[in-house]
Backbone as XML, in Angstrom:
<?xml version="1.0"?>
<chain id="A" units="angstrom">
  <residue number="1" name="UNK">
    <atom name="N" x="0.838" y="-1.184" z="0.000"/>
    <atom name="CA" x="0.000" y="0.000" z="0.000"/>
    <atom name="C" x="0.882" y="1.246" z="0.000"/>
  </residue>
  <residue number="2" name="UNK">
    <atom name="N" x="0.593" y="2.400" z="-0.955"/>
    <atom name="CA" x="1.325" y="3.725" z="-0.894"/>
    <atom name="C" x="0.462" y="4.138" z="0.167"/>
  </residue>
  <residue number="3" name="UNK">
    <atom name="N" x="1.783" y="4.424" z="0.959"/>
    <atom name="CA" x="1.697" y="5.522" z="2.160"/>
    <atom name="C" x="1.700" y="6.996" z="1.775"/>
  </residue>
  <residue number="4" name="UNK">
    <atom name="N" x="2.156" y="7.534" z="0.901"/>
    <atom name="CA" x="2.471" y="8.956" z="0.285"/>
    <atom name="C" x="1.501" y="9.639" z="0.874"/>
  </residue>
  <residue number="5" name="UNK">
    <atom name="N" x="1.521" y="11.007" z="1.014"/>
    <atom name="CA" x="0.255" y="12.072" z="1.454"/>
    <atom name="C" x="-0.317" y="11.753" z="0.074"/>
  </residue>
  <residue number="6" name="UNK">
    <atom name="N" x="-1.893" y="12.241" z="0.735"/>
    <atom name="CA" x="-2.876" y="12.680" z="-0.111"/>
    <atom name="C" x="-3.040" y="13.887" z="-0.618"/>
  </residue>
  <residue number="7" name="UNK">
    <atom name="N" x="-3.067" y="14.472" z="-1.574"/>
    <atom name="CA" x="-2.522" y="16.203" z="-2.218"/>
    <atom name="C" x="-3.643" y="15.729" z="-3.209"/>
  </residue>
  <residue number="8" name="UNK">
    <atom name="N" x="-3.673" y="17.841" z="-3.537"/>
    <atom name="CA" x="-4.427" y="18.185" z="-4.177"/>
    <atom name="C" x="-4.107" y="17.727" z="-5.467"/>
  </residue>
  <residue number="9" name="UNK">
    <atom name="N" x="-2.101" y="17.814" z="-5.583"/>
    <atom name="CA" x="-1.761" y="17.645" z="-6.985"/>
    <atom name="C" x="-1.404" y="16.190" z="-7.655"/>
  </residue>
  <residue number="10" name="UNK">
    <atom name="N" x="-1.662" y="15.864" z="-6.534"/>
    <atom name="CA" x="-1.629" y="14.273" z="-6.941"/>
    <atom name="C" x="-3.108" y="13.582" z="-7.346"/>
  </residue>
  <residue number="11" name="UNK">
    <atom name="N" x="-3.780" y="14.126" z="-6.967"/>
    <atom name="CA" x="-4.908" y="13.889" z="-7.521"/>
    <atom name="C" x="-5.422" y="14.509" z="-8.889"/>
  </residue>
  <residue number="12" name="UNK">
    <atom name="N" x="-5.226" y="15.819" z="-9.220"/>
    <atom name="CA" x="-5.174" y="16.477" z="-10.219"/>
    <atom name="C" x="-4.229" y="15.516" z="-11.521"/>
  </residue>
  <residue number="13" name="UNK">
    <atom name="N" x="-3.212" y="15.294" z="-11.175"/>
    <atom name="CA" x="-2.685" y="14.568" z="-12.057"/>
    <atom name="C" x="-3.232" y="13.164" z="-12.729"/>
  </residue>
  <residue number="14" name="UNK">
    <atom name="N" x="-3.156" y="12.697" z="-11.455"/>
    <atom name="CA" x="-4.503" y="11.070" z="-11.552"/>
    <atom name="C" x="-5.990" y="11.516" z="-13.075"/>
  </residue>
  <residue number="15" name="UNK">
    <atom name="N" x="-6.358" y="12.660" z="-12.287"/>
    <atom name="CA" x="-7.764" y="13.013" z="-12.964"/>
    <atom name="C" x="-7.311" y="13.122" z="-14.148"/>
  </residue>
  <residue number="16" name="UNK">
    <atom name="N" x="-6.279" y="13.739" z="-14.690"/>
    <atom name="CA" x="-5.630" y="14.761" z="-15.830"/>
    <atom name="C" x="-5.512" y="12.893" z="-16.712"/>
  </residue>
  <residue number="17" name="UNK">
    <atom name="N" x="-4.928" y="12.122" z="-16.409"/>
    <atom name="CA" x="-4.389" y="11.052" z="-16.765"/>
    <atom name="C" x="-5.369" y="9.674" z="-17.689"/>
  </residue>
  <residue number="18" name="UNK">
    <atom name="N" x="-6.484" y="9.748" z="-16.167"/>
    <atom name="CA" x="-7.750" y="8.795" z="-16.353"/>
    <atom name="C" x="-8.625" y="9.542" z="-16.969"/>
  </residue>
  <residue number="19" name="UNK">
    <atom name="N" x="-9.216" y="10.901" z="-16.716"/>
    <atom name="CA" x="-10.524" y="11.321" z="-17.236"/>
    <atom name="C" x="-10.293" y="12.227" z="-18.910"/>
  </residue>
  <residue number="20" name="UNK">
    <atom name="N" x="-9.215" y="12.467" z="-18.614"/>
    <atom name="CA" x="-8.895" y="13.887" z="-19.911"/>
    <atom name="C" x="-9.837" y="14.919" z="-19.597"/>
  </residue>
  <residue number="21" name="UNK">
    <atom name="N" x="-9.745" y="15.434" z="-18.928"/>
    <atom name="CA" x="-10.708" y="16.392" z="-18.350"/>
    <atom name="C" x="-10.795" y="17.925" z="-19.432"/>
  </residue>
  <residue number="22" name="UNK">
    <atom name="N" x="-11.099" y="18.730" z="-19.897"/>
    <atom name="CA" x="-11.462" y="19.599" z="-20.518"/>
    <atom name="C" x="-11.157" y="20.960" z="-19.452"/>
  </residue>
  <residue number="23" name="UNK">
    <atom name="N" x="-11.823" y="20.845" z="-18.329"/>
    <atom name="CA" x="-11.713" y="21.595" z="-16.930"/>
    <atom name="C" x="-11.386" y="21.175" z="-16.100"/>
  </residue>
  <residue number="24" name="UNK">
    <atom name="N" x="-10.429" y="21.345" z="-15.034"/>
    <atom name="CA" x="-10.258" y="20.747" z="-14.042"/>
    <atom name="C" x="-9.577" y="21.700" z="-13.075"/>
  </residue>
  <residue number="25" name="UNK">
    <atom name="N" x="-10.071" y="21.793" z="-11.257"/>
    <atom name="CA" x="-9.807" y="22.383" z="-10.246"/>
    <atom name="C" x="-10.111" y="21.474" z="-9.122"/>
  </residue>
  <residue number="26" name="UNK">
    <atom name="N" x="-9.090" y="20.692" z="-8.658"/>
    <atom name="CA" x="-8.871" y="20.233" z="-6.874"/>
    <atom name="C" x="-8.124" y="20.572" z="-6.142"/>
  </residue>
  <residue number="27" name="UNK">
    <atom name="N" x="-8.712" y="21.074" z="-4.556"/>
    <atom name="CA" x="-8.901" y="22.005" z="-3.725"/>
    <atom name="C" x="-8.726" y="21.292" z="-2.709"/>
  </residue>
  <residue number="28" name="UNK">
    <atom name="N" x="-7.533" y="21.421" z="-2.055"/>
    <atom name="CA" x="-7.682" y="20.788" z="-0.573"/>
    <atom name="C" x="-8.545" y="21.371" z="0.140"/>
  </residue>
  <residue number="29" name="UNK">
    <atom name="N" x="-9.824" y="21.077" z="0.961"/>
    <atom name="CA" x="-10.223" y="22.259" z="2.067"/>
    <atom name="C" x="-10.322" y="21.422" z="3.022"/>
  </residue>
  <residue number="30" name="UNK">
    <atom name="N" x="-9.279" y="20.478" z="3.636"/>
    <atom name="CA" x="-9.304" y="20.128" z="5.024"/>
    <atom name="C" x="-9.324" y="20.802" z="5.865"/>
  </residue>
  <residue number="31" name="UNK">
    <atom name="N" x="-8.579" y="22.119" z="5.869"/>
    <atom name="CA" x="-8.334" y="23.095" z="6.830"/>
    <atom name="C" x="-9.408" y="23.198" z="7.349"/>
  </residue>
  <residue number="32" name="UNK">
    <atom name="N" x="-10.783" y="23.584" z="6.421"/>
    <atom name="CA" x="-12.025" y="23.421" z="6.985"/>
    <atom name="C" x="-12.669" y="22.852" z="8.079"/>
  </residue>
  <residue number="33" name="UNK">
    <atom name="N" x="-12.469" y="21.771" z="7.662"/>
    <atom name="CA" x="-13.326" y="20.358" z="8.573"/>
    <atom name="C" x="-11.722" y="20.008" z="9.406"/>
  </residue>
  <residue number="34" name="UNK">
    <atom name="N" x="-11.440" y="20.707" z="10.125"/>
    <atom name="CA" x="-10.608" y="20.292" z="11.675"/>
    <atom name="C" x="-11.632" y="20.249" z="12.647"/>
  </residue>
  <residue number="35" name="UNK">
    <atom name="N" x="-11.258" y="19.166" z="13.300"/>
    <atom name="CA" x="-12.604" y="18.262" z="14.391"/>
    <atom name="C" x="-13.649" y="18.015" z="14.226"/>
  </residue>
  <residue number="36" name="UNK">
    <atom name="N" x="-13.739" y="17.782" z="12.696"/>
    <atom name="CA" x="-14.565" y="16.740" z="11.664"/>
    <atom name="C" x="-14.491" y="15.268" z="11.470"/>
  </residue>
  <residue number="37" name="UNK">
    <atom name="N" x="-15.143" y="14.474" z="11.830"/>
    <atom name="CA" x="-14.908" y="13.253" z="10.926"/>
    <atom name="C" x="-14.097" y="12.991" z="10.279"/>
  </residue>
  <residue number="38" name="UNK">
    <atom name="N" x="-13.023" y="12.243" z="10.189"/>
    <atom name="CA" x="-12.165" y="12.259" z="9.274"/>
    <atom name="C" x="-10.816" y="13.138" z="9.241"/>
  </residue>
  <residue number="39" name="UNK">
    <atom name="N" x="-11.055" y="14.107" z="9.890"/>
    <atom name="CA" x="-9.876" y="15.512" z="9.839"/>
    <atom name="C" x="-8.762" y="14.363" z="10.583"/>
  </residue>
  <residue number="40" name="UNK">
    <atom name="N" x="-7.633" y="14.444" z="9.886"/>
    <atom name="CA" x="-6.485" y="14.123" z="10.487"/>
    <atom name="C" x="-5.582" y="15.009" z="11.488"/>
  </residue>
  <residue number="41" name="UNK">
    <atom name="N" x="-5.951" y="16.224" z="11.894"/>
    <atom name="CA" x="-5.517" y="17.222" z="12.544"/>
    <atom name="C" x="-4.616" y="17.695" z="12.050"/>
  </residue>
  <residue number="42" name="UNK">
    <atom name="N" x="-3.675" y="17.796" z="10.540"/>
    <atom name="CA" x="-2.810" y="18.892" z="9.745"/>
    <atom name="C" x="-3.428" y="19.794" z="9.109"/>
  </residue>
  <residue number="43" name="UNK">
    <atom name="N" x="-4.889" y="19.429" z="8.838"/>
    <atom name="CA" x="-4.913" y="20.726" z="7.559"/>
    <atom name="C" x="-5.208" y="20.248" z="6.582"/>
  </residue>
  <residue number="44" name="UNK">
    <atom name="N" x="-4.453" y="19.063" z="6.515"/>
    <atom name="CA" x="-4.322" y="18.779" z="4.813"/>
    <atom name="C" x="-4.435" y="17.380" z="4.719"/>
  </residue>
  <residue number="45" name="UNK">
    <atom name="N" x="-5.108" y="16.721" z="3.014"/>
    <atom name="CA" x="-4.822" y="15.657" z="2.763"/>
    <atom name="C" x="-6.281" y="14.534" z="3.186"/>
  </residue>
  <residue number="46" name="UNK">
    <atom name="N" x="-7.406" y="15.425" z="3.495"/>
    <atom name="CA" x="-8.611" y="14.811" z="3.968"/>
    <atom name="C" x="-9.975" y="14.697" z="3.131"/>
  </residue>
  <residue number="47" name="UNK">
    <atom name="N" x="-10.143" y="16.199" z="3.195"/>
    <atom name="CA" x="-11.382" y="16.827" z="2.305"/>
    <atom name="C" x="-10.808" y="17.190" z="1.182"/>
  </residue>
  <residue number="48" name="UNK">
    <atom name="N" x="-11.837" y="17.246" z="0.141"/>
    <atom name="CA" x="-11.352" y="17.523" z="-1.122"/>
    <atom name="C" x="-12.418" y="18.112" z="-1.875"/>
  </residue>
  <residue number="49" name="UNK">
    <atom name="N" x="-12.299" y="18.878" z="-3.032"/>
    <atom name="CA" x="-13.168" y="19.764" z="-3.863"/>
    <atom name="C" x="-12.574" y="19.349" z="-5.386"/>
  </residue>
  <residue number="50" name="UNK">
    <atom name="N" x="-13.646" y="18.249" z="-6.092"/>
    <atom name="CA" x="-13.150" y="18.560" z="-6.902"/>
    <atom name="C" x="-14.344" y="19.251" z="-8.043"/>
  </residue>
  <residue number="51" name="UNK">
    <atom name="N" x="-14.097" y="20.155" z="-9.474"/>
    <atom name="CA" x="-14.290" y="20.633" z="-10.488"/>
    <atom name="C" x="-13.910" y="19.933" z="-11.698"/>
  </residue>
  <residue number="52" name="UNK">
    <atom name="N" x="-14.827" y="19.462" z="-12.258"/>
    <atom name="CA" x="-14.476" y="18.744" z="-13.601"/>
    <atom name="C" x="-15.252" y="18.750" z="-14.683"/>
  </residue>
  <residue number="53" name="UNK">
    <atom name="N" x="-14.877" y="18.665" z="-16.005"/>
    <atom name="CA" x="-15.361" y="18.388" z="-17.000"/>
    <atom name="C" x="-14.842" y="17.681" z="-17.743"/>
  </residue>
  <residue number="54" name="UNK">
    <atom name="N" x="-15.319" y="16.796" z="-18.359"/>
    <atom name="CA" x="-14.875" y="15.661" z="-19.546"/>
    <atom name="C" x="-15.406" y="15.213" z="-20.692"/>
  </residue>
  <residue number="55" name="UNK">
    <atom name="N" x="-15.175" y="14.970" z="-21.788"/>
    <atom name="CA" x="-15.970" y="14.223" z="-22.367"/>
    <atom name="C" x="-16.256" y="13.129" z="-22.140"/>
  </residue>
  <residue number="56" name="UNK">
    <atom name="N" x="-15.824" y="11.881" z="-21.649"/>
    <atom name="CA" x="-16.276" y="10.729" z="-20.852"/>
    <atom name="C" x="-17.906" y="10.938" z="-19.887"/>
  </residue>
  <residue number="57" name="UNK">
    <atom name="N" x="-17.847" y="12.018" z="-19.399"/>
    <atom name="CA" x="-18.954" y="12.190" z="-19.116"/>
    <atom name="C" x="-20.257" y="12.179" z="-19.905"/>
  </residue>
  <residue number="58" name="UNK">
    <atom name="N" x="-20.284" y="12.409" z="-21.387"/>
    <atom name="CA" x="-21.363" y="12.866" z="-22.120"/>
    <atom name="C" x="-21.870" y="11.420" z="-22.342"/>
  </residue>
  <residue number="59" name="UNK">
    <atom name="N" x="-23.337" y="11.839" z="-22.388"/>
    <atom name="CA" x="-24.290" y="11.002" z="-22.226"/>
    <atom name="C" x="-24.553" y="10.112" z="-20.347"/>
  </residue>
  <residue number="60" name="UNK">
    <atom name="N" x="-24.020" y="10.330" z="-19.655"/>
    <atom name="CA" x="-23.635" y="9.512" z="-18.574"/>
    <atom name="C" x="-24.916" y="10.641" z="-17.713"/>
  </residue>
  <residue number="61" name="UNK">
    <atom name="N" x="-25.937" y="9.626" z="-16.340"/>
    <atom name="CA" x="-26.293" y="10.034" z="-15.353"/>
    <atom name="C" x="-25.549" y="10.768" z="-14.657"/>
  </residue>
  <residue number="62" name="UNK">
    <atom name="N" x="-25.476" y="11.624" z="-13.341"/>
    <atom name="CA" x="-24.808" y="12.181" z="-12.665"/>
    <atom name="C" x="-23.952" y="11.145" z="-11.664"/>
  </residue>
  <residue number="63" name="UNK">
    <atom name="N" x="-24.655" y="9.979" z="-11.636"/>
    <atom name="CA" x="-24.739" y="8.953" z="-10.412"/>
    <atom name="C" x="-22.817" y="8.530" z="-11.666"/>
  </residue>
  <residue number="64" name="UNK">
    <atom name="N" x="-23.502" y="8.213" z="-12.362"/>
    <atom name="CA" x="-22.458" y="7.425" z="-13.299"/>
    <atom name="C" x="-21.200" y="8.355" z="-13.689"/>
  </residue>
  <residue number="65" name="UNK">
    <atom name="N" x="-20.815" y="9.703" z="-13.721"/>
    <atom name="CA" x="-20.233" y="10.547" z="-13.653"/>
    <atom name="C" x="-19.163" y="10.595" z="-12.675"/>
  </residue>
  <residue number="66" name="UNK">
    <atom name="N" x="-20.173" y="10.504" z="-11.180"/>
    <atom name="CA" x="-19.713" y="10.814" z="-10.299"/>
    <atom name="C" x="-18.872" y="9.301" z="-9.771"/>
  </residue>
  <residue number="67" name="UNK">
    <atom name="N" x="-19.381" y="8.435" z="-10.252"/>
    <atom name="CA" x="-18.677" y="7.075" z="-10.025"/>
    <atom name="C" x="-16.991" y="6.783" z="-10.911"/>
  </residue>
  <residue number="68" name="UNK">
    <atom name="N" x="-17.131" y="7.740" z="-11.904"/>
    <atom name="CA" x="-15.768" y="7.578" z="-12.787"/>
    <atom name="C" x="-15.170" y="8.882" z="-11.819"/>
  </residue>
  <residue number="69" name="UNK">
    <atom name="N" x="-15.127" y="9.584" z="-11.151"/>
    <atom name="CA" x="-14.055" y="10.478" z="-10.396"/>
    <atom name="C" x="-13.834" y="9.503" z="-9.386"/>
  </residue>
  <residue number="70" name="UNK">
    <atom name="N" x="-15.337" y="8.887" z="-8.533"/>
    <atom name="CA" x="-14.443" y="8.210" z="-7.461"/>
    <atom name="C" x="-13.678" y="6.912" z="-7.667"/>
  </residue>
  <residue number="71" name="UNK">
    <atom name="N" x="-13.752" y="6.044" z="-8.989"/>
    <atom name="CA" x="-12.763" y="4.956" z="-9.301"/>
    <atom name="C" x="-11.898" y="5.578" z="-9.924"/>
  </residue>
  <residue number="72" name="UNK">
    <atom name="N" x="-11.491" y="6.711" z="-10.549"/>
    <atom name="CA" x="-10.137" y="6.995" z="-10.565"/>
    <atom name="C" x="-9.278" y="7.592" z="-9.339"/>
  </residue>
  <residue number="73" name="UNK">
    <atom name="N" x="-10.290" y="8.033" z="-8.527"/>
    <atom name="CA" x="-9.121" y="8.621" z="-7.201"/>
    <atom name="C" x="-9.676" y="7.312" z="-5.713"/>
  </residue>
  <residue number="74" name="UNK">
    <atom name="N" x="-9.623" y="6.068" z="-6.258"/>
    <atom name="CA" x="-9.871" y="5.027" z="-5.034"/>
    <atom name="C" x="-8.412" y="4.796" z="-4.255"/>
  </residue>
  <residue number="75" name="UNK">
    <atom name="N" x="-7.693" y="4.812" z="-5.029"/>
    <atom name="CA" x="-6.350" y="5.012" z="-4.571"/>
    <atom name="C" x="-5.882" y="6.186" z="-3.400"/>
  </residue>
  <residue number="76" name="UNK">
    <atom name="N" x="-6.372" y="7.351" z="-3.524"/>
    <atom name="CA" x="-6.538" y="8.291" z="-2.971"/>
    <atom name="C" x="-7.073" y="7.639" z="-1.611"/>
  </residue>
  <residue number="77" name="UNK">
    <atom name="N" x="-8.724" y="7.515" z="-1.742"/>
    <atom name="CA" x="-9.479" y="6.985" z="-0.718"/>
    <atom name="C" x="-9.118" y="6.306" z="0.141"/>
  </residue>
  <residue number="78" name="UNK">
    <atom name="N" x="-8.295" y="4.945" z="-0.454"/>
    <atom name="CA" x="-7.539" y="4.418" z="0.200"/>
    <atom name="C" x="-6.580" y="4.389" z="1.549"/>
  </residue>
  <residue number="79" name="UNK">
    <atom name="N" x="-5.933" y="6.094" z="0.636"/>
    <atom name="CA" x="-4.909" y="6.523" z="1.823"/>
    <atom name="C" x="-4.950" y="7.637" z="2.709"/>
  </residue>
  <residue number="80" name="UNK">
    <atom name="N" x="-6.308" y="7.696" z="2.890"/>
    <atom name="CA" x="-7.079" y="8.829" z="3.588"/>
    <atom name="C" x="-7.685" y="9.770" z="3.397"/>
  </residue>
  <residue number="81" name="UNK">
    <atom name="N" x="-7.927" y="9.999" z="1.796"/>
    <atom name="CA" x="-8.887" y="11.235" z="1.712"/>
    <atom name="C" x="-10.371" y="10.931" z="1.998"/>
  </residue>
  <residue number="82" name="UNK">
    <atom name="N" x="-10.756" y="11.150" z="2.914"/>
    <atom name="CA" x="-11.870" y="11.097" z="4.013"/>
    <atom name="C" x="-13.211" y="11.841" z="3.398"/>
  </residue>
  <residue number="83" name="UNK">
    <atom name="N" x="-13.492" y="12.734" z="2.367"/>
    <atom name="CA" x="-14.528" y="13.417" z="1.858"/>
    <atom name="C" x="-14.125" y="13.852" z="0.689"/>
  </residue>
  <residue number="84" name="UNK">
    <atom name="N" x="-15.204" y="13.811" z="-0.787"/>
    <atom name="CA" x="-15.128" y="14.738" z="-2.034"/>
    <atom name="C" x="-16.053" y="14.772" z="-2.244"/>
  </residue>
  <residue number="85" name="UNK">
    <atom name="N" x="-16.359" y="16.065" z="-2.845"/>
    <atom name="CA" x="-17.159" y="17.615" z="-3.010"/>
    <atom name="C" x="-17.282" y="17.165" z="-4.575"/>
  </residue>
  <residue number="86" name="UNK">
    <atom name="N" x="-17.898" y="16.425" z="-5.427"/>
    <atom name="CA" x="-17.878" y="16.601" z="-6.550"/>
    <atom name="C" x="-18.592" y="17.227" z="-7.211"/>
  </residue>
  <residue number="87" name="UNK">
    <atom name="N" x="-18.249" y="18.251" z="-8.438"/>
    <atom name="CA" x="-19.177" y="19.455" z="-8.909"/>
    <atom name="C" x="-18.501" y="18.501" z="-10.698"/>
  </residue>
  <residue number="88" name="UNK">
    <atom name="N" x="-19.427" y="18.637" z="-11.745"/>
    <atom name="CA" x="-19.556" y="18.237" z="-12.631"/>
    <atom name="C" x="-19.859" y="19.432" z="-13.365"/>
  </residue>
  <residue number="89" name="UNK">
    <atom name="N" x="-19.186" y="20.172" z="-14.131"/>
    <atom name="CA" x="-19.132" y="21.452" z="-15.462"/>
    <atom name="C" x="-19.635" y="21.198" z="-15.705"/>
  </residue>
</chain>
C-alpha cells in the first residue's frame, strides 16, 4: 500500500491522466473540517473539492459521472482522503 500524502496535486494529475478532463480544479479544504470526521488534525490531505469536466462524461447520469471520479481517485481513498465535493461542469 502507498503511504504517500494525499494532495491536491496528486490527484489532479490522476484526474488529468484517467478522465482527460477539458476543466479541471482540486482544492484541498481540510483546513475546513478540523474536528470533523475524518480531519487528520494537519490541515491537509482529507477533504477535497473537486471541479471537472470531460468528455467521458457525455451522455452519462450524474450517479455514473460521479462514479468515474471516485474509481479513478480510489487510490486516494484508500490513503485517507476522508470526503469529495464533486461538482460536474
Amino acid at each position: 500500500m502507498n503511504t504517500e500524502a494525499v494532495t491536491a496535486q496528486g490527484m489532479e494529475l490522476c484526474l488529468r491522466e484517467r478522465l482527460q478532463p477539458t476543466a479541471l480544479e482540486v482544492l484541498d479544504e481540510s483546513w475546513q473540517h478540523e474536528g470533523h470526521a475524518g480531519a487528520n488534525g494537519t490541515g491537509f490531505g482529507t477533504h477535497f473539492r473537486v471541479r471537472i469536466a470531460s468528455p467521458l462524461f457525455t451522455g452519462l447520469t450524474r450517479v455514473r459521472q460521479h462514479r468515474l471520479v471516485y474509481d479513478a481517485l480510489q487510490e486516494f481513498i484508500d490513503r485517507g482522503a476522508h470526503a469529495l465535493a464533486i461538482e460536474i461542469l
